[in-house]
C-alpha positions as CSV (number, residue, x, y, z in Angstrom):
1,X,48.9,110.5,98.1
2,X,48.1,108.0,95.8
3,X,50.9,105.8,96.7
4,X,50.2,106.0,99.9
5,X,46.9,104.9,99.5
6,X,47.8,101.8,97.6
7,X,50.0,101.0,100.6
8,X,47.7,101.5,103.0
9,X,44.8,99.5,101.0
10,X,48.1,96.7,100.5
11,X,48.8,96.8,104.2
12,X,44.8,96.4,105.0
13,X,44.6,93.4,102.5
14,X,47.6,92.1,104.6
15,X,45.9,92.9,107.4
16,X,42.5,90.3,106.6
17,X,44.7,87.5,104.5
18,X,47.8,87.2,107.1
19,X,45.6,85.5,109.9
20,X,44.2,83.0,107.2
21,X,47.3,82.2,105.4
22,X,48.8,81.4,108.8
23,X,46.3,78.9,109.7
24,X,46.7,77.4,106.3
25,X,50.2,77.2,106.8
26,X,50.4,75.6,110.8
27,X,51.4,72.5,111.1
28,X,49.0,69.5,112.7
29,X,49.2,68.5,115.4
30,X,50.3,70.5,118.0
31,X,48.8,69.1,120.6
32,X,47.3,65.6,121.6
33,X,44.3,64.4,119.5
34,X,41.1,62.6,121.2
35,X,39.9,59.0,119.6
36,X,36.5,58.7,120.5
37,X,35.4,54.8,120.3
38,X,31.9,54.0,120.2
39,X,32.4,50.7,121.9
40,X,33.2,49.6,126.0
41,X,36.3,49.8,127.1
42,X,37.6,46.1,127.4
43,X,35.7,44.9,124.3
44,X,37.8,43.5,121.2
45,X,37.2,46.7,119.4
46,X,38.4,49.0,122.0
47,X,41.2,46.7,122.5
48,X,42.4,46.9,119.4
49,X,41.9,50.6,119.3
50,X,44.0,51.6,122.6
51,X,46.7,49.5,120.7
52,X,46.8,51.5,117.6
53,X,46.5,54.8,119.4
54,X,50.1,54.4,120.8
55,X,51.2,53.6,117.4
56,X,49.1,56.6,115.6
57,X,50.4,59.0,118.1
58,X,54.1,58.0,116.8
59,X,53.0,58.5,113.5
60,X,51.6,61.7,114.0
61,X,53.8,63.5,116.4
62,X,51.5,63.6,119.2
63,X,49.3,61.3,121.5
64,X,46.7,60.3,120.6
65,X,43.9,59.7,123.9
66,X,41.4,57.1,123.3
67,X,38.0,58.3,125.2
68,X,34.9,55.7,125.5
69,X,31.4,57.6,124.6
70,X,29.0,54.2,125.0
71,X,24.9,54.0,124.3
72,X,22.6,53.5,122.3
73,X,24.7,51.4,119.8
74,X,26.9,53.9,118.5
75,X,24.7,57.0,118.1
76,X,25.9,59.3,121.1
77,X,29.8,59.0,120.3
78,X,28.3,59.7,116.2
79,X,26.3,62.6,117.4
80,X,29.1,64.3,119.7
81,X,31.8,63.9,117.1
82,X,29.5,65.6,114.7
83,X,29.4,68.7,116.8
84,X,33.1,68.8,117.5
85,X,35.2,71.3,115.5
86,X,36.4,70.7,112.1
87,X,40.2,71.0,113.3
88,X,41.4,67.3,113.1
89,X,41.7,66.7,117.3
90,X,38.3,65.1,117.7
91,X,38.0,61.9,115.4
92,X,36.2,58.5,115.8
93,X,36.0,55.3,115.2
94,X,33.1,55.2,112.6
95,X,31.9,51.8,111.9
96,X,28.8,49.9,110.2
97,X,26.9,49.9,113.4
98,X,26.4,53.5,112.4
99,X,25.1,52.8,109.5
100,X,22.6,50.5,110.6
101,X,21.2,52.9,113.5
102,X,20.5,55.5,110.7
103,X,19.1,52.9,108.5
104,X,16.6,52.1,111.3
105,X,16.1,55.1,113.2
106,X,16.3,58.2,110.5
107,X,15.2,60.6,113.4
108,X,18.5,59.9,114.8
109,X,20.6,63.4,115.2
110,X,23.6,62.6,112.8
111,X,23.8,61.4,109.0
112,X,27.0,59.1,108.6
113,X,27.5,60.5,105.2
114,X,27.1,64.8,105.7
115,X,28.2,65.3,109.0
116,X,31.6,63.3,108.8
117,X,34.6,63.4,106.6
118,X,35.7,60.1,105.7
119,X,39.1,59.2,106.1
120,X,40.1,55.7,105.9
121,X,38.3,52.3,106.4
122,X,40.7,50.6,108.5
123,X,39.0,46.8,110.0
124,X,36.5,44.7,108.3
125,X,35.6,41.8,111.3
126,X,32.8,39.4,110.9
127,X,31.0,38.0,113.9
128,X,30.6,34.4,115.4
129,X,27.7,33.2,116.0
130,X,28.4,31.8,119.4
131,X,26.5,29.8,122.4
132,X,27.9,28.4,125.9
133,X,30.1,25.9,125.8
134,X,27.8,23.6,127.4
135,X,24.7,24.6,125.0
136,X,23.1,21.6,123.6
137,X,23.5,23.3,120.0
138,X,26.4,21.5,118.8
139,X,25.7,23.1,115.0
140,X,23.6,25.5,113.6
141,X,21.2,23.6,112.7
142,X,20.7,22.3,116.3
143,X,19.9,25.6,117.0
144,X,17.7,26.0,114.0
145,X,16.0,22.6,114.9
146,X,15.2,24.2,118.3
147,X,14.0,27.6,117.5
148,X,11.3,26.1,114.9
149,X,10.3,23.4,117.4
150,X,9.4,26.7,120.0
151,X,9.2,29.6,118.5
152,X,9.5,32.6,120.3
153,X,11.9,31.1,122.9
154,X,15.5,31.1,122.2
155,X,17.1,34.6,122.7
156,X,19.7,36.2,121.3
157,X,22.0,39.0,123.0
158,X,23.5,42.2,121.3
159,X,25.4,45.4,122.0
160,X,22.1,47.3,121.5
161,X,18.9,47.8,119.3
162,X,20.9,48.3,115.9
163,X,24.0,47.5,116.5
164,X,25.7,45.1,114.4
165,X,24.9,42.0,116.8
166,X,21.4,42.9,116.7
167,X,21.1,42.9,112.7
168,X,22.8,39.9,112.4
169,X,20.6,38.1,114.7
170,X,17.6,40.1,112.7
171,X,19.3,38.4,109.3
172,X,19.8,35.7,111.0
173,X,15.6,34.4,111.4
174,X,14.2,36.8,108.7
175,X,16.6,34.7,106.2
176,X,15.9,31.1,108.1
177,X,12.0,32.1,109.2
178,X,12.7,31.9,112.9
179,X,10.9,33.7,115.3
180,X,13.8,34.4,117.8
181,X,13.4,36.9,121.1
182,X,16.1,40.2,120.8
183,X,17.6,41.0,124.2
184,X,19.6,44.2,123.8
185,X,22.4,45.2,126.4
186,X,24.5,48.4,126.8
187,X,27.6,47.4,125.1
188,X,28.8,44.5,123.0
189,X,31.3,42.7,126.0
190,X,27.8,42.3,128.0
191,X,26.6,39.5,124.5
192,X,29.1,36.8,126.2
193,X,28.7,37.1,129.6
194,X,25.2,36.7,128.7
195,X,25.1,33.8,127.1
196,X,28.0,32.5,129.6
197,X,25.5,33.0,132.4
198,X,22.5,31.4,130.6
199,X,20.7,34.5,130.4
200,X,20.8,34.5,126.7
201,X,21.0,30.8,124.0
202,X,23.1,32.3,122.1
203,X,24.7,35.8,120.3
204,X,27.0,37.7,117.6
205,X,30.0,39.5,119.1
206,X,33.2,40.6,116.8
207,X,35.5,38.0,116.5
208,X,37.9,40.2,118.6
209,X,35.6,40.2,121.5
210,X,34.5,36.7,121.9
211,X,38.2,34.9,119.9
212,X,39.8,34.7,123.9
213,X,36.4,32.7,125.7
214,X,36.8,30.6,122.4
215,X,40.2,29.6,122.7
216,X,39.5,28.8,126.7
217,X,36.5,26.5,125.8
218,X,33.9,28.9,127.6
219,X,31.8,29.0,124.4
220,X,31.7,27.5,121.3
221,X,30.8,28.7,117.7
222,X,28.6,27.8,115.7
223,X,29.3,29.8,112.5
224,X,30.7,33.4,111.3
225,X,28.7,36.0,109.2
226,X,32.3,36.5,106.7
227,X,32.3,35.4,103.7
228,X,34.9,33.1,103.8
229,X,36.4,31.0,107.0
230,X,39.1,33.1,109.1
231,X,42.7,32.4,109.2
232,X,42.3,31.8,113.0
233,X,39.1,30.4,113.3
234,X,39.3,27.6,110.0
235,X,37.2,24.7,111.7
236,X,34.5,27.3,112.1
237,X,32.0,27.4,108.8
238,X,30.3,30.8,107.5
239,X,26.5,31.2,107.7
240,X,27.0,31.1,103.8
241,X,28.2,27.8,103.9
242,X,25.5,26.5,105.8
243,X,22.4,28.0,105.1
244,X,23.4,29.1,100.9
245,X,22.1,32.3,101.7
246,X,24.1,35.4,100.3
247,X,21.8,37.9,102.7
248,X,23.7,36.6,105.8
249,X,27.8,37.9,105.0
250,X,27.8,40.2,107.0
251,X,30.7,42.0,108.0
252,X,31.5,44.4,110.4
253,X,34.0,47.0,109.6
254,X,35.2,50.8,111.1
255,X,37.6,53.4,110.0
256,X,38.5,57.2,111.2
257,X,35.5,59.6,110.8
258,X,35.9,63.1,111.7
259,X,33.2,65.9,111.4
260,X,32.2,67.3,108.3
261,X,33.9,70.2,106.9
262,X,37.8,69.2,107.5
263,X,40.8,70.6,106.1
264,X,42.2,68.4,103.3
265,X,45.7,68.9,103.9
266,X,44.6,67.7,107.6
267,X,42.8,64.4,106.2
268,X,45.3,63.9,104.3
269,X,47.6,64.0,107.7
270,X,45.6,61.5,109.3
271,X,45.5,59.5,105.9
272,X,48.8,59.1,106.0
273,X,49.4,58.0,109.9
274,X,47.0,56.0,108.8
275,X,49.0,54.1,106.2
276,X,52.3,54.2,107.9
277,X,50.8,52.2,110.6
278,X,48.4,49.4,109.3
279,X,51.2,49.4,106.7
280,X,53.3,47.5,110.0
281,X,52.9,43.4,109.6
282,X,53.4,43.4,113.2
283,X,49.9,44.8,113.2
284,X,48.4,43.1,110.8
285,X,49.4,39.8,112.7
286,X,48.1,41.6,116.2
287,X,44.5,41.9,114.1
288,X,44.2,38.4,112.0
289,X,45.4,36.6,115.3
290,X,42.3,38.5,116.8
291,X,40.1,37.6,113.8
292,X,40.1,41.0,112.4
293,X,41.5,41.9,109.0
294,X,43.2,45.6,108.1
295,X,41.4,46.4,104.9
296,X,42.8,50.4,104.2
297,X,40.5,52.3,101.8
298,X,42.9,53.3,99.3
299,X,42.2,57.1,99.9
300,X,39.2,59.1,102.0
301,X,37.6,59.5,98.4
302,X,37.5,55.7,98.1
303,X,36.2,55.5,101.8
304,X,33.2,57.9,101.6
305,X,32.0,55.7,98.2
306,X,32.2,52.9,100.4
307,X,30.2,54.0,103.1
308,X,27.6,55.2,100.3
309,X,27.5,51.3,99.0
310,X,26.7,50.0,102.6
311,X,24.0,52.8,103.3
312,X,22.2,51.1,100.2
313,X,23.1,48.0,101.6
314,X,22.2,48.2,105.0
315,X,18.9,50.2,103.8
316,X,17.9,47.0,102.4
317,X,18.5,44.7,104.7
318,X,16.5,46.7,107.4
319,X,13.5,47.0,105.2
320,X,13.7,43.5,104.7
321,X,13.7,42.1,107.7
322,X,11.4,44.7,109.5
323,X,13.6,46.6,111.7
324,X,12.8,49.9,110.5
325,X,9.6,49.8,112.5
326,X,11.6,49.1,115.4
């Protein structure tokens, strides 16, 4: 009786751990994963971002399906992904915009830093600082000239009220004391068009977005927020160089978020697809010739100290230039 107890209490234990140790064990992924990109579809980002999917879903064993979620600068695709399972098949393109919109709104329904798991920073990207070809600002400091000589009427476009357009525009007059007018669109590929049409003097899209109008002559830029001169861009100066001011390096950057709570083995999955394909030179050259540089966080640890830096960072720089009332 006693033996058959212990069997019975052996087969029960079985029983509750079997299910478990399954799941531990299955391999990922079995099925397709979803991207979600927090940009439009047709922008430099999301360009770049369809063309790494293909590549990711090699890596991984399945595809991987690149879905736009667009608004409000970043905060509905951060605030769906947060809700999504744990499981690894819902991830996103996190990015600095994120950071910023929490910086400036706190009530906003998702904390970059608890409700993801970090994976890898993957893109750092500065912006141009870019007007119509036929502006009258032929430098920045045309532009600066005008902007003091009537204040409150050059305009600048952006993606949306903190995206990463709109902060550096925010930098942009706090550092210089300009009193420039913020016109916010829906998404990023509206800030050219904009300015194309005259509706806007001038803007800061990603170097991805804006590098093709450039290279046609249909605008012209004035400056880039990197910290030092791009590869493809040379003849173009940073805002650094210019004005001397250390406030206005301001790059962009975005990596894989998923939400908070994932497996590690699974991260570590991702991690790895991660590496095998921004590891590639021919996508390294795809990026730089887009004015985009691969910068790989050495491991999801490394990433998630990162993002903790920038919150600091980007903390600061709304305080400072008033956009946390906004």
């Amino acid at each position: 009786m006693q033996r058959r107890h212990i069997l019975r209490a052996g087969a029960f234990g079985l029983a509750l751990t079997s299910p478990l140790s399954l799941l531990a064990q299955a391999p990922f992924p079995t099925r397709p994963v979803k991207l979600v990109v927090p940009f439009a579809a047709g922008g430099g980002p999301d360009v770049l971002a369809r063309r790494v999917a293909g590549r990711l879903g090699q890596a991984l064993g399945q595809s991987v399906v690149v879905e736009n979620i667009v608004g409000a600068g970043g905060i509905l695709a951060a605030q769906s992904v947060a809700r999504a399972p744990a499981d690894g098949y819902v991830v996103m393109l996190g990015a600095s915009t994120h950071i910023t919109q929490k910086a400036m709104q706190p009530s906003v329904r998702f904390d970059p830093i608890k409700d993801f798991t970090h994976i890898g920073r993957t893109l750092t990207s500065p912006q141009l600082l870019v007007v119509a070809a036929d502006s009258p600002y032929k430098t920045l400091q045309d532009l600066v000239d005008a902007a003091r000589k009537a204040p409150g009427t050059l305009n600048y476009a952006s993606g949306g009220v903190g995206s990463a357009a709109h902060l550096s525009g925010a930098a942009l007059g706090h550092a210089l004391g300009l009193d420039v007018v913020h016109v916010p669109y829906k998404g990023s590929v509206e800030i050219v068009p904009s300015i194309m049409q005259g509706a806007t003097h001038f803007g800061f899209p990603v170097v991805s977005t804006a590098v093709g109008l450039l290279q046609q002559g249909k605008v012209r830029a004035l400056a880039t927020t990197g910290s030092a001169r791009l590869a493809a861009l040379p003849q173009v100066p940073t805002l650094k160089e210019v004005t001397g001011k250390d406030e206005l390096m301001l790059d962009a950057w975005s990596g894989i978020w998923a939400p908070a709570g994932l497996p590690a083995a699974v991260a570590d999955v991702w991690f790895k697809a991660l590496q095998q394909v921004y590891a590639d030179p021919t996508v390294r050259a795809e990026h730089e010739a887009a004015g985009t540089l691969v910068a790989l966080s050495s491991s999801p640890a490394e990433f998630t100290r990162f993002i903790e830096a920038e919150t600091v960072k980007y903390q600061q720089l709304v305080k400072a230039t008033g956009l946390s009332n906004q």
